[in-house]
C-alpha positions as CSV (number, residue, x, y, z in Angstrom):
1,X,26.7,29.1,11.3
2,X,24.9,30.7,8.3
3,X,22.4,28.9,6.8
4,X,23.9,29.4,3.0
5,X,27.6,27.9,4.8
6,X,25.9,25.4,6.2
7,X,24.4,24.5,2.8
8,X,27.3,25.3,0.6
9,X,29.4,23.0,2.8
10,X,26.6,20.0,3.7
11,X,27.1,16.4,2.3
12,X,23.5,16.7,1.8
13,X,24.1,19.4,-1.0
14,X,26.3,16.8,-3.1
15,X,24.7,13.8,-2.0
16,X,20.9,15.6,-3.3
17,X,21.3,15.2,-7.2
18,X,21.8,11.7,-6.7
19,X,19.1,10.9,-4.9
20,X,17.0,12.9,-6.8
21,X,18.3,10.6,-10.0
22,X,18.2,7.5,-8.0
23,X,14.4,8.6,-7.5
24,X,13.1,9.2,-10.5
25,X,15.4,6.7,-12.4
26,X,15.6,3.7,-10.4
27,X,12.6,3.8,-8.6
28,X,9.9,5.6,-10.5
29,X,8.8,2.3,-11.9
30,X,7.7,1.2,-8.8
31,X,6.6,4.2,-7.4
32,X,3.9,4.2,-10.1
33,X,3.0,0.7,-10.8
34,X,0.7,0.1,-8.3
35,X,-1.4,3.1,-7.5
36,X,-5.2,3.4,-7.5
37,X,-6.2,6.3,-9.9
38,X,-7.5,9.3,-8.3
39,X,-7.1,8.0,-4.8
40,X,-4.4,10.2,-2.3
41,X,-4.0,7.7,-0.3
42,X,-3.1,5.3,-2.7
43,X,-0.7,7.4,-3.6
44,X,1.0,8.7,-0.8
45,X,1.6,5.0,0.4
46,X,2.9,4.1,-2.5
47,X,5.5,7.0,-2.5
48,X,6.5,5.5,0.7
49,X,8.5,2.6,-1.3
50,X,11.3,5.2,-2.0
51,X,11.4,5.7,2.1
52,X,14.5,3.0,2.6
53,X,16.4,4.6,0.1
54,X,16.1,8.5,1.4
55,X,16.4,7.3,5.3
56,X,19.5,6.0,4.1
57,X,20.7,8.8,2.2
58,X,19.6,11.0,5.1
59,X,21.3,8.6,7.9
60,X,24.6,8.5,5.5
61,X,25.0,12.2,5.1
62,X,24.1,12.8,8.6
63,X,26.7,10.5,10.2
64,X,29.5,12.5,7.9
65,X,28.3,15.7,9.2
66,X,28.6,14.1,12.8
67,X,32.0,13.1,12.3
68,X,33.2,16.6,11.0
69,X,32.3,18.3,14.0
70,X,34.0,15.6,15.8
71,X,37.1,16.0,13.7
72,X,37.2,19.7,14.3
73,X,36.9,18.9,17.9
74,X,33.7,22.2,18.0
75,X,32.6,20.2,21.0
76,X,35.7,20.0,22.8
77,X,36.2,24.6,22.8
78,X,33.9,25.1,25.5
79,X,31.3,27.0,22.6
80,X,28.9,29.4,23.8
81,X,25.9,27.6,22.5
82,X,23.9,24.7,23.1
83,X,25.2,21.3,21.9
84,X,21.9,21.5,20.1
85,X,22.4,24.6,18.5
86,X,25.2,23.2,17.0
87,X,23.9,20.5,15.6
88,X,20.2,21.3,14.2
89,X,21.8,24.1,11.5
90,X,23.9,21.4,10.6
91,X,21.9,18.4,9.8
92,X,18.7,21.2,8.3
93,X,20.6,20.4,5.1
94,X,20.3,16.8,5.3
95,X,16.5,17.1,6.6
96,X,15.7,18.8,3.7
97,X,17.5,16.9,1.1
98,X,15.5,13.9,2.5
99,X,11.8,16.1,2.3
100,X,12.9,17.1,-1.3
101,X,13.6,13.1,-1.9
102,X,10.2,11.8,-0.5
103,X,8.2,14.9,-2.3
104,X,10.0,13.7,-5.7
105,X,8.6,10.3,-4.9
106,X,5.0,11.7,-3.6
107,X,4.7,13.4,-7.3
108,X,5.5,10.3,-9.1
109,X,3.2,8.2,-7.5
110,X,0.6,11.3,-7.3
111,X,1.3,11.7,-11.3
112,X,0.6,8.1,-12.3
113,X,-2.4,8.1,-9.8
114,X,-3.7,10.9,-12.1
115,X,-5.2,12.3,-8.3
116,X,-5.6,15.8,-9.3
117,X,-5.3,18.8,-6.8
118,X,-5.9,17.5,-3.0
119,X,-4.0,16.4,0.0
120,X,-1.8,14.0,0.7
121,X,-2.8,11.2,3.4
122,X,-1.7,13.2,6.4
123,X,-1.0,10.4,8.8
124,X,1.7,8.7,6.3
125,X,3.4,12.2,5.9
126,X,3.9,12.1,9.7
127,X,5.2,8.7,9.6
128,X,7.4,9.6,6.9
129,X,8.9,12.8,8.4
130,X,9.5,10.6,11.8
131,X,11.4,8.0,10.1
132,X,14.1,10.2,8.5
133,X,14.5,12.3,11.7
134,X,15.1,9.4,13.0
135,X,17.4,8.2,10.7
136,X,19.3,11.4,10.5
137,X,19.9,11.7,14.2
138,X,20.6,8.1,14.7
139,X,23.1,8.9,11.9
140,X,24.6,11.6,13.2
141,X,25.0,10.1,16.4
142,X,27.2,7.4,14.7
143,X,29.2,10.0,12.6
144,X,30.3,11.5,16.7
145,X,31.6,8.1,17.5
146,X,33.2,7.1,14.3
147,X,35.3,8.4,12.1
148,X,33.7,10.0,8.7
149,X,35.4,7.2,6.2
150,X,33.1,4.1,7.9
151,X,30.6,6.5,9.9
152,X,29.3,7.0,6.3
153,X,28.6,3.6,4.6
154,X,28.0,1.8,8.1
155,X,25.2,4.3,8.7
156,X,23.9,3.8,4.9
157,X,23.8,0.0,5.3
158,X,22.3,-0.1,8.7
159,X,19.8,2.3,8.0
160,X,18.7,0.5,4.9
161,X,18.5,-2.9,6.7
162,X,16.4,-1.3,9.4
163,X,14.1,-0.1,7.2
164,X,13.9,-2.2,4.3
165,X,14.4,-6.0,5.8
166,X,11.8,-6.2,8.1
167,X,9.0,-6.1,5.4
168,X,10.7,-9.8,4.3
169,X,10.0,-10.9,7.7
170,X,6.9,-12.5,8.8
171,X,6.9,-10.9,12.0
172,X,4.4,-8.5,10.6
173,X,4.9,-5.7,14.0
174,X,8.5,-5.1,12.8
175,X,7.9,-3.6,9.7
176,X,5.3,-1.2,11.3
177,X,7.9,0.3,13.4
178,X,9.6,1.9,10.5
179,X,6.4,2.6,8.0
180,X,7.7,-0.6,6.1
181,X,4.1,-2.1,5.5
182,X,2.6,1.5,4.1
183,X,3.6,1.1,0.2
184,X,0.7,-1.4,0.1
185,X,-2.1,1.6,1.0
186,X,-4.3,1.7,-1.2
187,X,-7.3,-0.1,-2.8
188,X,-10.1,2.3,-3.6
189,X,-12.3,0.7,-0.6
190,X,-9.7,0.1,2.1
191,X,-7.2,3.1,3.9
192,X,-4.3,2.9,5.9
193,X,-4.7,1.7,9.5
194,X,-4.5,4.1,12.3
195,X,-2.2,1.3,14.3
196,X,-0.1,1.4,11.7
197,X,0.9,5.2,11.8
198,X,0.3,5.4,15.8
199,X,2.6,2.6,15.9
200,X,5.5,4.0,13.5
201,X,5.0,7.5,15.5
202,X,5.7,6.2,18.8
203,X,8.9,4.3,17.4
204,X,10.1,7.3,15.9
205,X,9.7,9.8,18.3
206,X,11.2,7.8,21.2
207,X,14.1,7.2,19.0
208,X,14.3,11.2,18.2
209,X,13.8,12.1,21.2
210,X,16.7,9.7,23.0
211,X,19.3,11.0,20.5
212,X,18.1,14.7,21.7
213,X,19.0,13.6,25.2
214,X,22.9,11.7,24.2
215,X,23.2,15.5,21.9
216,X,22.0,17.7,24.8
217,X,24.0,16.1,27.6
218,X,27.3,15.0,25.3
219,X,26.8,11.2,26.3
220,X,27.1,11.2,29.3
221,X,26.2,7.8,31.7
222,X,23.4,9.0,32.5
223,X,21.7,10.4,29.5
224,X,22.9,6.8,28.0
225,X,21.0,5.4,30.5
226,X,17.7,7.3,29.6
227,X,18.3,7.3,25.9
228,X,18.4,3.1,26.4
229,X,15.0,3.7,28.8
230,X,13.5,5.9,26.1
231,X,14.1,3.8,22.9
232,X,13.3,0.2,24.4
233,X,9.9,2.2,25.9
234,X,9.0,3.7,22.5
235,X,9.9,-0.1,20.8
236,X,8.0,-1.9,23.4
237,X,4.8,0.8,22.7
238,X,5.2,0.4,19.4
239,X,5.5,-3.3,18.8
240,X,2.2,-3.4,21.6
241,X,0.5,-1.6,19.4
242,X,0.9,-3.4,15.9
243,X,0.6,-6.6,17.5
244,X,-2.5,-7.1,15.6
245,X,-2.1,-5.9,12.8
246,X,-1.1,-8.2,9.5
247,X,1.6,-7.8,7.0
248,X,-0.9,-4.9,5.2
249,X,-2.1,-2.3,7.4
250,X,-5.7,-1.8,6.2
251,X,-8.8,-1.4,7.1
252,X,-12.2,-1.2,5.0
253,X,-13.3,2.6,4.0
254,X,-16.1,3.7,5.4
255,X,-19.0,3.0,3.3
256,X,-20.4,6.4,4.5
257,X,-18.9,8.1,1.4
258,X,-20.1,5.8,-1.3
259,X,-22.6,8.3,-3.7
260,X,-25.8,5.9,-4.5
261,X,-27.8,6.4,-7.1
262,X,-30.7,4.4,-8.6
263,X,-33.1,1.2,-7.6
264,X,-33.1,-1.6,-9.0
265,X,-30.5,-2.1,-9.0
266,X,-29.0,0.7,-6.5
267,X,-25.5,1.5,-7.8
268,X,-22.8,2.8,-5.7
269,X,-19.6,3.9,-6.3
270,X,-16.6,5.7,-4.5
271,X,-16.3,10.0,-5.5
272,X,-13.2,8.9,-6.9
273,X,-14.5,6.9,-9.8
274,X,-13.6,8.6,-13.2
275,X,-17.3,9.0,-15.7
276,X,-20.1,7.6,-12.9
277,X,-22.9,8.2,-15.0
278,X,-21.2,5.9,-17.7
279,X,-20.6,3.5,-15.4
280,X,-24.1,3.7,-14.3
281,X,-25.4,3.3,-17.6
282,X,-23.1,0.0,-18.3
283,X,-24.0,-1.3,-15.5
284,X,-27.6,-1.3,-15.8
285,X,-27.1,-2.8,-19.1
286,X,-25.1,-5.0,-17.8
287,X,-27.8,-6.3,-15.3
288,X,-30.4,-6.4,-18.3
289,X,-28.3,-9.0,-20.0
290,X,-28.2,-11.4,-16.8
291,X,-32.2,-11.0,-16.1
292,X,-32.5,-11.5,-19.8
293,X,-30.6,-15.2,-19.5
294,X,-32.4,-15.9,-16.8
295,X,-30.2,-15.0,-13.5
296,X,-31.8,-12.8,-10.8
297,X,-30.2,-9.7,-11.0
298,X,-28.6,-7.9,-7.9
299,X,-30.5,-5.4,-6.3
300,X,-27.8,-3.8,-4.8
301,X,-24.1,-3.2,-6.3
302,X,-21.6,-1.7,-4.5
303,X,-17.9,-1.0,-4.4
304,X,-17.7,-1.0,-0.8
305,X,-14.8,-3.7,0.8
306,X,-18.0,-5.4,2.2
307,X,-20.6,-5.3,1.0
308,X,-24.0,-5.1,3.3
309,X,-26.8,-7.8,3.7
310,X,-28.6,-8.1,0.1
311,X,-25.4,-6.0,-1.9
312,X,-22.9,-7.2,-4.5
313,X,-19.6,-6.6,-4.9
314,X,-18.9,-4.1,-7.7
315,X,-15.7,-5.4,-8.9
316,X,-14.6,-1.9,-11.0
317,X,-11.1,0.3,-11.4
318,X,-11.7,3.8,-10.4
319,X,-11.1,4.5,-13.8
320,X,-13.1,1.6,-15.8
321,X,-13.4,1.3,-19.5
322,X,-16.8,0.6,-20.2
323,X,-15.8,-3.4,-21.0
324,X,-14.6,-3.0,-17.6
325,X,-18.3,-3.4,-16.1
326,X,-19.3,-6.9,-17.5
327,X,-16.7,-8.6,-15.4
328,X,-17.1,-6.0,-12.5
329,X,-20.7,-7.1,-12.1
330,X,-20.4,-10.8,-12.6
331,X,-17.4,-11.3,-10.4
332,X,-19.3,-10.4,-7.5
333,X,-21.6,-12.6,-8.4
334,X,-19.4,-16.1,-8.5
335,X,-19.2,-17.6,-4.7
336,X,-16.1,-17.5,-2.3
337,X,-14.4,-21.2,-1.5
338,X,-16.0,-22.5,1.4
339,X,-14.5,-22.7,4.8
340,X,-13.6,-26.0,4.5
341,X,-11.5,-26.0,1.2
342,X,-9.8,-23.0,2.8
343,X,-8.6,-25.8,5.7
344,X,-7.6,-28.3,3.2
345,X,-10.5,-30.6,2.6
346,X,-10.8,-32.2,-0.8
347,X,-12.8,-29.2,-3.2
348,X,-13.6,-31.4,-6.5
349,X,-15.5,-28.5,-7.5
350,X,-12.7,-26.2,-8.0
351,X,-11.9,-27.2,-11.4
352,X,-15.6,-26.0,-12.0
353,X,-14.8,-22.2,-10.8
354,X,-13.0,-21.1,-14.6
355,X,-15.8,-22.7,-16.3
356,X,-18.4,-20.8,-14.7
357,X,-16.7,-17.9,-14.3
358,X,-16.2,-17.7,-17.7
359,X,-19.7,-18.2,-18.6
360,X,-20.8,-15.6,-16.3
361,X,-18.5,-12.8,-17.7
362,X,-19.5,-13.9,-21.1
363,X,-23.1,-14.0,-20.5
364,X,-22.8,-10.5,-18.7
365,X,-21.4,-9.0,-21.4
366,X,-17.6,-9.1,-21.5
367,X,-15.4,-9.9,-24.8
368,X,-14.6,-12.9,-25.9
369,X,-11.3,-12.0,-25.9
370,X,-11.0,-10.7,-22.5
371,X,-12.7,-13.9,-21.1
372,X,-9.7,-15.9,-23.0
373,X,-7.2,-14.3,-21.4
374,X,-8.9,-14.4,-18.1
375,X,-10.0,-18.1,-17.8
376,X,-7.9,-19.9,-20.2
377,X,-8.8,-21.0,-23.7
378,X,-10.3,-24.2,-22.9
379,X,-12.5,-22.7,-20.3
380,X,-14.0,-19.8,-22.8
381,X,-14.3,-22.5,-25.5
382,X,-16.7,-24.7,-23.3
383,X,-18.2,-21.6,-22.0
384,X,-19.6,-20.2,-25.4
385,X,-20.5,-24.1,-25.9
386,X,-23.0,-24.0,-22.8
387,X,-24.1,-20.3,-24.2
388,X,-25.1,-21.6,-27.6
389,X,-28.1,-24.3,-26.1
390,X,-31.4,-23.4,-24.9
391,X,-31.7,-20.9,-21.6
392,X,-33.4,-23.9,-19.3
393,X,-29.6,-25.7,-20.0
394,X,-27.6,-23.3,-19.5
395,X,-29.1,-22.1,-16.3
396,X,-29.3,-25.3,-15.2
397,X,-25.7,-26.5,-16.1
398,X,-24.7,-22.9,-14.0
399,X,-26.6,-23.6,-11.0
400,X,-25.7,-27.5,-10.3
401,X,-22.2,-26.3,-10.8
402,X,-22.6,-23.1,-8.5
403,X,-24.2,-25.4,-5.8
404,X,-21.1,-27.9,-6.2
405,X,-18.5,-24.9,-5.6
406,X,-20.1,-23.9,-2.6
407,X,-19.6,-27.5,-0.6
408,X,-16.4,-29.7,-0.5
409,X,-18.2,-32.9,-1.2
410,X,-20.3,-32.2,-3.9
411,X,-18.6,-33.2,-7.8
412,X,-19.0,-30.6,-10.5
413,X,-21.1,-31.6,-13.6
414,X,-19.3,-29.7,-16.6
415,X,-20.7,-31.9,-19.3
416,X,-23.6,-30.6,-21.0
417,X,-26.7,-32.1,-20.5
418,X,-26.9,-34.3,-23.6
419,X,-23.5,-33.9,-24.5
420,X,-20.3,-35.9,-24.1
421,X,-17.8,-32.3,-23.2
């Protein structure tokens, strides 16, 4: 078959401008809501949320393409090519419609990420090309069996369940089978698991590569037989493989290629961050403000996931404002909930964390505004109450409440000294 027949006569050429509207239309909100700015990654996994939608498209268009050869009875002639042959000009149509589908999505997401020339993250693209060859083959393998009229939509509803219900589930392995826990990559410090992509690769090939079998040897027992062996082999791998993973597949970025610059304190900050040397400046500033009410200042900051022995967390968008960097500092200065409160233990100190919190971001620097809509009213109002006695109160009202928030049995003193708050 010609390749401009095969186009001019492919579902996949009627079905495309709808799935490019249903693209940009009905998804492109949440194709750019949730990307970090100038990250690829980021980006690339969160084009992945449109991947449901265009495997279904894909497994739709394919399973009407399977049942018009079967209609025509091509298979039944005795043709001088490959069963193959016949099939891969066919369903190239529907492969591309679903590339053009996903690359619509990949330039939303890369466009609100704002990420500039690079490369996508490779290992998603792989993940995302196996899961629509998978879904086109396993559609066009129904569209053989079925006729055209429920071929289509029973293909275009199982395909969508397959790869959009498991990410509901709470058995986390399922969803990395089909790529579902990817639209979550990424924060600026963490990147997509290898697991993850090893284990969506094995799934999809083994699936591609049993419907290759039922095409090449026209379903016969025992290619059924291997195409079961294949596909429960490749599941089995697969599911092994993500065992361990939770419902986000991330891991922490290697700290490697953080650019430091500085001492006292040493400031370091991911290439992707938009203006560094403002950031540097505010941050200093930022730090003068804390020594200046008393507080030892950092002398490390960091944007790293974890931060080494000594470092503080730099709590910072990759494309901060420069109010940004009050709150950025001092959040990595407040403490985590102890172990125990995290078990259920009684944490009387909780009700301490706004409070301080809010003191800390106001005494760092950060609006008065921002701080409100942060904490709460209440909690900025008794925060700029602390803020207006002498240092030697305030530091001690900060530090016999930080002490409290880092035990379960210790009560929080929010009263001023002196005062009846």
């Amino acid at each position: 078959m010609l390749l401009r027949t095969a186009i001019r006569s492919s579902a996949a050429t009627i079905l495309l401008p709808f799935l490019m509207g249903f693209v940009f239309v009905a998804l492109g909100d949440d194709l750019s809501a949730w990307v970090t700015f100038h990250y690829w990654p980021s980006a690339t996994g969160s084009s992945t949320f449109a991947l449901p939608f265009v495997a279904a498209a894909c497994a739709a268009a394919a399973a009407w393409e399977g049942a018009r050869l079967h209609r025509g009875r091509v298979f039944d002639q005795a043709p001088a090519r490959s069963q193959l042959a016949i099939t891969a000009p066919v369903l190239a149509p529907v492969a591309v419609m679903g590339l053009l589908g996903m690359l619509a999505a990949l330039l939303m997401s890369a466009t609100a990420a704002d990420v500039g020339l690079g490369i996508p993250q490779f290992g998603i693209v792989l993940v995302v090309v196996g899961v629509l060859a998978a879904n086109t083959l396993v559609g066009y393998i129904v569209g053989r069996v079925l006729p055209g009229v429920l071929a289509a939509p029973l293909a275009l509803i199982g395909s969508f369940f397959v790869n959009a219900y498991p990410s509901s589930w709470s058995i986390y392995w399922l969803r990395h089978l089909v790529g579902g826990g990817l639209d979550s990559c990424c924060s600026v410090d963490t990147t997509v698991d290898s697991r993850a992509l090893l284990s969506a690769g094995v799934f999809t090939t083994a699936v591609c590569l049993a419907v290759v079998i039922l095409i090449q040897r026209r379903g016969s027992a025992t290619a059924l037989v291997a195409a079961v062996v294949v596909s429960v082999g490749g599941f089995g791998a697969g599911a092994y493989i993500a065992r361990d993973l939770s419902a986000e597949p991330l891991q922490a970025r290697s700290p490697e290629v953080l650019i430091c610059e500085g001492t006292q304190p040493r400031i370091c900050l991911w290439p992707e961050v938009a203006d560094r040397a403002m950031v540097q400046r505010e941050t200093r500033e930022t730090v003068k403000r804390l020594e200046r009410a008393g507080l030892q200042a950092p002398q490390t900051l960091t944007m790293a996931a974890r931060p080494e022995t000594g470092a503080v967390k730099l709590g910072i968008p990759t494309d901060p404002r420069a109010g940004d960097i009050p709150g950025g500092v001092a959040s990595g200065l407040l403490p985590e909930p102890p172990a125990c409160a995290l078990e259920g233990e009684p944490y009387p100190a909780g009700e301490a964390g706004a409070p301080v919190a809010a003191w800390l971001y106001a005494t760092a620097g950060a609006p008065a505004d921002s701080v409100a809509g942060r904490f709460g009213q209440q909690e900025a109002a008794l925060a700029q109450k602390v803020m207006k006695q002498p240092r030697d109160v305030q530091l001690d009202w900060y530090q016999r409440n930080m002490s409290a928030m880092r035990h379960c049995g210790k009560q929080p003193q929010l009263n001023i000294a002196g005062s009846a708050t």
